[in-house]
N, C-alpha and C positions, 0 to 999 in steps of 0.2 A: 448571551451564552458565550460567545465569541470571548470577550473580554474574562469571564468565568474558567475558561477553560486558559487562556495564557496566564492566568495569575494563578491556577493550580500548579502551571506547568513548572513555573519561575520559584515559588515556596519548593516543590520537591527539589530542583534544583540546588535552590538554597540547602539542602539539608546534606546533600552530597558533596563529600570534597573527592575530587577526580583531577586528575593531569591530562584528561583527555575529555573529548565533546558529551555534553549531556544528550543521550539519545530517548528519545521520546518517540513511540508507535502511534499513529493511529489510525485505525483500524476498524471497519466494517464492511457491510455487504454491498451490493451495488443500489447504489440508489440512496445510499441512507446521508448523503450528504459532507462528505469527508470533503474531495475536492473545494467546495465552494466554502466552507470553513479553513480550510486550510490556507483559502486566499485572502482571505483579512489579517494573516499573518507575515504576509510574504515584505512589509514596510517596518517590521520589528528589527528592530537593532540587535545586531550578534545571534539572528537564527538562518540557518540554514533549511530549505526545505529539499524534500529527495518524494519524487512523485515514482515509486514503483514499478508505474505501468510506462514510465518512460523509458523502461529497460527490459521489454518484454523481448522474444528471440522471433526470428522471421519464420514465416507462413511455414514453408516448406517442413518445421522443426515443430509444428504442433497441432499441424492439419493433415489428418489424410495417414494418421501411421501405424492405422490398425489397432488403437486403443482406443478405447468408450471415447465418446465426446466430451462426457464430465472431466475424467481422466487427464484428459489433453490440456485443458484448460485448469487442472488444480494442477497439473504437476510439468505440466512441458511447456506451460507460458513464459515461463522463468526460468534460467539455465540460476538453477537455486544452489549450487556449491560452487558456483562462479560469481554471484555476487555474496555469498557468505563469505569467501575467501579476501572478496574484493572491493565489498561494502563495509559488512560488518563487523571482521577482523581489524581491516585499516583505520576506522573510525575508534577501534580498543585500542589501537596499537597507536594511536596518537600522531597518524600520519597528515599531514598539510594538506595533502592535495587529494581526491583521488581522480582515478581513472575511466569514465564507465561507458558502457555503451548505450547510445539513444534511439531507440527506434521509431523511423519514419513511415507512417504509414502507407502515404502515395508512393515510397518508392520500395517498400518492402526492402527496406536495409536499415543498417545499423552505424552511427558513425561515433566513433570513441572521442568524449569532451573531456574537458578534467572541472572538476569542481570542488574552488578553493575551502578550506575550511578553518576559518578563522581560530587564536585560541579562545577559549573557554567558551564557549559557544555550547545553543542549543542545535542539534540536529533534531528535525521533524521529520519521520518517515512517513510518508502516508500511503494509505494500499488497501487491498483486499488479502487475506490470506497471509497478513504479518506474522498472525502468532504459529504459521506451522514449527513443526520442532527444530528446522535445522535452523532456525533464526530467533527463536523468543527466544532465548537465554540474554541476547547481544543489548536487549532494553533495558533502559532505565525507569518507564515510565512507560504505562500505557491507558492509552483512551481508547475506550468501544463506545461507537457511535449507532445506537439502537433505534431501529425504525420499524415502525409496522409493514409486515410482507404487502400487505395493497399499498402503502404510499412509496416505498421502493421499487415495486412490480410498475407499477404507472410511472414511474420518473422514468426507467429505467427503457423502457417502450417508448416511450418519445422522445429521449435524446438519443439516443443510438440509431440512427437514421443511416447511418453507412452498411447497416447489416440486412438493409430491405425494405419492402416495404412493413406494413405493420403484420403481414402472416408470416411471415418469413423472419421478425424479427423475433415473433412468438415463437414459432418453430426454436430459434436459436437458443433462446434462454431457455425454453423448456428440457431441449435437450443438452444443453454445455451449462450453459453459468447456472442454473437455479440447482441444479442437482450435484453441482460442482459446492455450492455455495453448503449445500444440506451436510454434503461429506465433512463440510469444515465445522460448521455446528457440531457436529456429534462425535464426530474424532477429539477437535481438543476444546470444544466450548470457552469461546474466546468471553464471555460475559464473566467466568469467574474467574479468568486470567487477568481480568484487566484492573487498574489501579479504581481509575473512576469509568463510569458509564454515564453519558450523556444524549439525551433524545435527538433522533434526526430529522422528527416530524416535524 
C-alpha cells in the first residue's frame, strides 16, 4: 500500500505544473495509521514531511479554559491562523525555509526550528483534522486514511500511555478526542474531500 500511495502521489504531481512545493494532506482519525505510513517515506528523495501535531500549543492554552473538552482539542490544539499564515501561506508563496514552533512534551514548551524546503519538492502534511476550512484550500492532494472505529479505538488505548492508566485513558478519548473527532466527520466529511481513500486496517 505504502508504495501505492507514493506513486499516486508522484502521477498527481506529474500533472501539476507549480513554481512552488506539491502539498499533499494526509489525513485521518487517531489510530487509523497515518504516522507509521508516513514513515516509510521519510528516505524519498525531494519529500518533505511536516507532522502536525509537532506543532501543537502548550497545556496552559488548551486545558482548563472553560470550553467542552471536544472543543479544546478540535480548536485550541493548534494556534490554526498561526500556522495558516505560517505553514501554509509560505509553502504557496514559494518560501525556502520556514519557521515553526515544535512542541516538547516533557517540558511543555515550544522551541522555533526552521525547516528547509528544497525546490520542486513534495511536501507531506500529516495530521488529524487537516481538512478543517481554514487550511483544505492550501492542498494539492489529499489522502484519507479509513479505519474501522474498533481497530482505531484499540490502537489508540494502548499507545497513548502518557494519558494514564487504561480508565483514565478511556475517560480521555471519551470525553476530548472521540467527540472531537465525530465534530470533524460531520462538519466537513473528510471521505468526500479527499482525492484517494486508503484503508488503515
Amino acid at each position: 500500500m505504502n508504495h501505492s500511495i507514493m506513486q499516486n502521489m508522484k502521477e498527481a504531481y506529474k500533472k501539476h505544473s507549480l513554481d512552488r512545493p506539491f502539498i499533499v494532506a494526509i489525513d485521518g482519525l487517531s489510530g487509523s495509521g497515518k504516522t507509521t505510513i508516513v514513515q516509510q517515506f521519510e528516505k524519498e528523495k525531494d519529500v518533505v514531511i511536516i507532522h502536525i501535531d509537532d506543532h501543537i500549543v502548550e497545556r496552559k492554552l488548551r486545558y482548563h479554559t472553560q470550553h467542552a473538552e471536544w472543543y479544546e482539542y478540535y480548536q485550541l490544539q493548534w494556534d490554526i491562523n498561526y500556522l495558516k499564515e505560517n505553514l501554509f501561506k509560505k509553502l504557496h508563496a514559494n518560501d525556502r525555509q520556514l519557521w515553526l514552533p515544535f512542541y516538547n512534551r516533557e517540558t511543555d514548551s515550544s522551541i522555533n526550528k526552521a525547516i528547509p524546503i528544497p525546490p520542486h519538492c513534495i511536501v507531506i502534511i500529516e495530521g488529524i483534522f487537516l481538512l478543517r476550512e481554514e487550511w483544505r484550500r492550501f492542498y494539492d492532494y489529499i489522502i484519507f486514511l479509513n479505519c474501522t472505529k474498533e481497530i482505531r479505538h484499540e490502537r489508540a488505548l494502548q499507545r497513548d500511555k502518557y494519558l494514564g492508566n487504561l480508565e483514565q485513558r478511556l475517560n480521555t478519548y471519551k470525553n476530548r478526542y472521540w467527540p472531537a473527532e465525530e465534530h470533524y466527520l460531520k462538519e466537513h466529511n473528510p471521505l468526500k474531500l479527499a482525492h484517494s481513500i486508503y484503508s488503515g486496517n
